[in-house]
N, C-alpha and C positions, 0 to 999 in steps of 0.2 A: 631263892627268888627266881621269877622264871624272865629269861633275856630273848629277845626278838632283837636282829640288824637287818635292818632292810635299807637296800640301794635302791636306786631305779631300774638296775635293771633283774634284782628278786632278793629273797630273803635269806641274806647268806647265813645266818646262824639264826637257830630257837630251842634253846633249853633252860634246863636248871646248870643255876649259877651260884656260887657264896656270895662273891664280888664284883663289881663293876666301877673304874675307872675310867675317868675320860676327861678330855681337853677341851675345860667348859673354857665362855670367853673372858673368865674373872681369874682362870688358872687353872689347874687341878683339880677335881674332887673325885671320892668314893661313894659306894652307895652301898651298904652293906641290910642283911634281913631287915623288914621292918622299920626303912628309912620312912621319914617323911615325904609325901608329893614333891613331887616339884616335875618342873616343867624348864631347861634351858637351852639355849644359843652355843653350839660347838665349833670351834676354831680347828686351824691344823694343828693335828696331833696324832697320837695312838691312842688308839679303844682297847682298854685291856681289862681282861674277867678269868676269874679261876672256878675250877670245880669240875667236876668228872664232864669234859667236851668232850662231844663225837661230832665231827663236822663235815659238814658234805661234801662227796668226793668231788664234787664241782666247781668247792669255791674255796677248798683248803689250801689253794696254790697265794689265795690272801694274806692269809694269817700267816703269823709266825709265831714263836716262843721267846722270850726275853728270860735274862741271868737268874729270875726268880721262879721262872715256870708256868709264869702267865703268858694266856692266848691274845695275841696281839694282831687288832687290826687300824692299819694307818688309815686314815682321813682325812680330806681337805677342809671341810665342813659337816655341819648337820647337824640336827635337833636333839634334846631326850625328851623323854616324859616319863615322870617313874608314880604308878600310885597303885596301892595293894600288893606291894610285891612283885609288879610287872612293870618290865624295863623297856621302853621300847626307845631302839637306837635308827632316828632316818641319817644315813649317811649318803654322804656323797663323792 
């Protein structure tokens, strides 16, 4: 599935992904190939996704790696919206 994170101030990552995790306001959830729509409210937390990343020499200083080897980026806030396989994370 392919992931877009967009801040205000530009699009720190957009690729293929397996997985996508993030700090909805109900708790935790995943979104793996062929999830259903949805559309949620994101709290503070980490944004974390696995799968062959390449990420911009710009904004790699974000992210980090956690104990499992997923690419992790904190956030205070922000949106998702996932439908046809496209993830798009507004962060803040």
């Amino acid at each position: 599935m392919y992931l877009e994170i967009v801040s205000p101030e530009a699009t720190l990552f957009a690729g293929e992904v397996t997985s996508v995790t993030v700090p909805g306001i109900n708790g935790e959830f995943q979104m793996l190939k062929d999830h259903a729509p949805i559309v949620s409210l994101l709290q503070e937390g980490k944004v974390k996704f696995e799968g062959n990343v390449n990420l911009d020499k710009d904004y790699a200083s974000k992210f980090s790696k956690d104990a499992d080897g997923n690419t992790v980026l904190p956030i205070s806030s922000g949106t998702i919206e996932l439908k046809n396989n496209k993830v798009i994370v507004l962060a803040d």
